[in-house]
N, C-alpha and C positions, 0 to 999 in steps of 0.2 A: 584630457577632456575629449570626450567623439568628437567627430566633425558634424554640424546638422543635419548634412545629408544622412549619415547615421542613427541621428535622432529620430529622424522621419522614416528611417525604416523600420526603425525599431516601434513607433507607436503605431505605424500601418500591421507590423506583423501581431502587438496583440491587442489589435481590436478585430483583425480578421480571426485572431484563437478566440476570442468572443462572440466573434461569428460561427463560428466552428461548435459554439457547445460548452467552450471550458469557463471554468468559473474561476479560474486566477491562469496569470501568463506574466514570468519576469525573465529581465535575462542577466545572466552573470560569465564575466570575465571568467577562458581559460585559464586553471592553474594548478598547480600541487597543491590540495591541502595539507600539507603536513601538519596542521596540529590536530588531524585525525588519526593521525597513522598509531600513536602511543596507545590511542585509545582502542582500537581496532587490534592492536596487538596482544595488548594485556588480555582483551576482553577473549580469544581463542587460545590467549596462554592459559589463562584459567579454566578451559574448557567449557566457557559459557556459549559455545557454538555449537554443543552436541552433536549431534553426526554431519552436522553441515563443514566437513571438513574442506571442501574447497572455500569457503570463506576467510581459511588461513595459508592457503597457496597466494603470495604474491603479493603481499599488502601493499606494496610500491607501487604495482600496476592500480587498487583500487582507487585511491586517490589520486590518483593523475587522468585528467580525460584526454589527453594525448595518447594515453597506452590505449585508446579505443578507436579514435580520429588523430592520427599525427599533426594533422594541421590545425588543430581544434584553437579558435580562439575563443567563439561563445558555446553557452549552453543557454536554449531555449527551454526554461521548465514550466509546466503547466500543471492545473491542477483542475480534477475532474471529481467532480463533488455525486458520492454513491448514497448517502443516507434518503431512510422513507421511515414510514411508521405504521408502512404495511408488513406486519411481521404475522409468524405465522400463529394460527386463532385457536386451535385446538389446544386445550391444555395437556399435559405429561406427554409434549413429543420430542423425539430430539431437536436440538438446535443446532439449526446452520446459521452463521456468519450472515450480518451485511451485505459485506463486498460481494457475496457468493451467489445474491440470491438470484441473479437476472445472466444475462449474455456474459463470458468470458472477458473481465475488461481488456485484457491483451487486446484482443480482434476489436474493441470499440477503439481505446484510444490510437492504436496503430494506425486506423484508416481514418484517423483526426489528424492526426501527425503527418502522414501521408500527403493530405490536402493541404496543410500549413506549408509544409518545406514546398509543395508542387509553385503555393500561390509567392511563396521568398524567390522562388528560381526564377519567376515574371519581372521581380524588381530587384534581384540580382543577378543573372544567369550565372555566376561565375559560384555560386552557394553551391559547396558539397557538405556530406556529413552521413550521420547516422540518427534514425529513432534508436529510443529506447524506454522500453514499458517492464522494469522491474527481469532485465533480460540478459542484465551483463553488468561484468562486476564495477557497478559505479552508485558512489553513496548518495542515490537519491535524496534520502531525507538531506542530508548536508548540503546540495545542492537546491535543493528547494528554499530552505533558508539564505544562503548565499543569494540565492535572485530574488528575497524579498518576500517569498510569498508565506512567510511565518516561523516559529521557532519550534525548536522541539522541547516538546511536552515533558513531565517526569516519567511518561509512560513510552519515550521514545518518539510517537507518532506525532507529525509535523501539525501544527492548532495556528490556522490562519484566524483572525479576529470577526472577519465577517461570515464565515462559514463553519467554520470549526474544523474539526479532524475529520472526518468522513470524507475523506477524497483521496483519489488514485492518483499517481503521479506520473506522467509522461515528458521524456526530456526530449531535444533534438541538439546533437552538437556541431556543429560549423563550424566552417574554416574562413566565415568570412567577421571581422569586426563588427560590433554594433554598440548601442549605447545601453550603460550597463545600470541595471537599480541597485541601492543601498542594502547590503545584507542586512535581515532582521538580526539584530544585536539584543534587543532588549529579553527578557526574560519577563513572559505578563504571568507562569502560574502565581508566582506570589508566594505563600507559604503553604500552600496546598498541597498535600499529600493522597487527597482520596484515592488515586489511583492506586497508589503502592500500598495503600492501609485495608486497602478492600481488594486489593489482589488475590484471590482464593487459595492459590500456592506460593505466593509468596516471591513473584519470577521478576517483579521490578526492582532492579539495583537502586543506588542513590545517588550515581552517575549518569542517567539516561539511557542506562542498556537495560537492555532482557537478559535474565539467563534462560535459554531458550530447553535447558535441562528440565525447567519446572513449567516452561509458557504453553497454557493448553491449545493457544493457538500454534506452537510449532508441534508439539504433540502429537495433536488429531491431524493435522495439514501434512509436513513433511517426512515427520516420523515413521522410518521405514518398520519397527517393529511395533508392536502393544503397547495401547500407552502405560507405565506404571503405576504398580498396584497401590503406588502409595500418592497416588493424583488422581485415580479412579475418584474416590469419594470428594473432590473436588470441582468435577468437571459437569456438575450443572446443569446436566441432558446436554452439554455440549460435543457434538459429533464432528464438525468442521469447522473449526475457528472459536477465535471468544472478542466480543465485543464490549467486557467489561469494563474495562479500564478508560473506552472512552465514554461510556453511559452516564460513568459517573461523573465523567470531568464536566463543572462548570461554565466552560466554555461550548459544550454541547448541549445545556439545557433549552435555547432557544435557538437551533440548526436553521440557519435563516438558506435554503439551496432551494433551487427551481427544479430537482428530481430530472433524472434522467428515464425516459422508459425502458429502453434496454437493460436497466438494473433493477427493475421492480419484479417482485417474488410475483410467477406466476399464479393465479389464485388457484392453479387445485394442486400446489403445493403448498400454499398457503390454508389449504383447508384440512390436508391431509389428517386423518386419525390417528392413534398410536400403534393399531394392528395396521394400517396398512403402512406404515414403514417399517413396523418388526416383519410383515413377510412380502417386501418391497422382492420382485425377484430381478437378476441382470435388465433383462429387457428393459424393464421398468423404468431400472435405474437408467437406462441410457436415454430410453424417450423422453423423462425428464428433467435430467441432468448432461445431455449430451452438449450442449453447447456455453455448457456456464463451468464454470475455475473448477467446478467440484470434480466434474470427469475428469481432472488432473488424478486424481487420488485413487483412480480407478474402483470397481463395483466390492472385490472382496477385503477390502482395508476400509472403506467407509461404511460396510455392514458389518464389522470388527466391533466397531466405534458405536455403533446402532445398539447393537446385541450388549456392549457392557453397559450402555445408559438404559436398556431395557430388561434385562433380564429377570429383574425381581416383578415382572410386569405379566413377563412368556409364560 
């Protein structure tokens, strides 16, 4: 059992992540998960990691967050809720992602995370650690459940009860104790399968992973060459991600979140036409995608992606 001085840091640090902006904050004991590791293993023995082969370098280091912070006792995880229902209005254009559509969440929640650990180091000086925003091999999703803040879905993605899945996840780990919340244990999909049944390719296992061979959202995002020709006619007008699988879930029908502005589609992308993204040129693309996840993918692989959902168009 913490000690209360513990207790009391722990509730000051998240109601100042409350202050901060985020819409869930838990914290969970450092430790080995090992009963990810089988799971993590099989899942790149099978090749369901597609080119993501440093995902299979090291599986000991990813469930351990001492192989990140040696002195790691807690993980501070938080959850930063991206959903809006401003999408974009022109019909037959391609589709970007959610997450995508606003500021880069790295550079949001970093400088959330930032001010968090700055305001622990006031009521602890002795707190060291690391952020981390989806930036280093540590199984967020797993860890976000571990500190409570929901379970993972059939579709993989973390489904908190009050907000749903539409949130970014940011951790900080520390070297100093605090008091720890209840891992989410329960299982609330129930017998629901929409996600996997409305899959378009078919990329949801019946274990809780992706195969990320068939997922259009690894496809279009990390995928260093064309997506294949045999998920072309699946992919939806989808150019950058796919947001299917939580559209449908049940638990996103009523997204109860207070919107972040940094993450709303600016409106003259949101208005944009279909010619002016089939002859979108470099420039373009930087001015208005220079500062959001998508200039990851750089200008001529996301007009790759442009061109195969439009071509029957050109």
């Amino acid at each position: 059992m913490a000690a209360s001085a513990d207790r009391s840091v722990s509730i000051l640090i998240k109601e100042k992540a409350l202050d901060l902006g985020f819409d869930l904050c838990g914290i969970a004991g450092a430790r080995p998960l090992k009963e990810r590791e089988s799971i993590l293993k099989n899942w790149c023995a099978a090749g369901m990691n597609g080119e993501m082969n440093y995902l299979a370098r090291n599986p000991e280091r990813r469930i351990d967050p001492q192989s990140l912070v040696p002195a790691a006792k807690s993980l501070i995880v938080t959850g930063l809720g991206y959903y809006t229902d401003k999408i974009q209005s022109e019909p037959g254009v391609p589709v970007i992602s959610r997450y995508a559509f606003g500021i880069d969440y790295h550079t949001v929640i970093e400088k959330k995370l930032e001010k968090l650990f700055a305001f622990i180091r006031t009521i602890r000086p002795e707190a060291m650690g690391r952020s981390f925003v989806d930036s280093a091999p540590l199984l967020e999703k797993a860890w976000a459940s571990e500190a409570g803040l929901g379970w993972q879905g059939r579709h993989s993605v973390v489904i908190n009860k009050k907000i749903g899945s539409f949130f970014f996840i940011g951790t900080l780990i520390l070297n100093i104790e605090l008091d720890y919340d209840e891992p989410h244990k329960a299982d609330n999909c129930g017998s629901c399968t929409l996600c996997i049944d409305l899959c378009p390719t078919g990329a949801i296992n019946l274990n809780r992973t992706i195969d990320a061979r068939k997922c259009i959202a690894n496809l279009t995002i990390e995928n260093r060459g064309p997506v294949p020709e045999d998920i072309i006619p699946n992919l939806g007008r989808r150019v950058y991600g796919c947001d299917l699988c939580q559209e449908v879930c049940p638990w996103n029908k009523k997204v109860n979140q207070k919107g972040v502005q940094e993450f709303e589609l600016p409106e003259k992308i949101r208005n944009m036409s279909p010619q002016e993204w089939i002859s979108l040129s470099e420039e373009q693309f930087n001015n208005l995608f220079g500062t959001s996840a998508i200039a990851r993918r750089k200008y001529e692989p996301f007009m790759r992606n442009v061109t195969i959902v439009t071509k029957s168009d050109v």
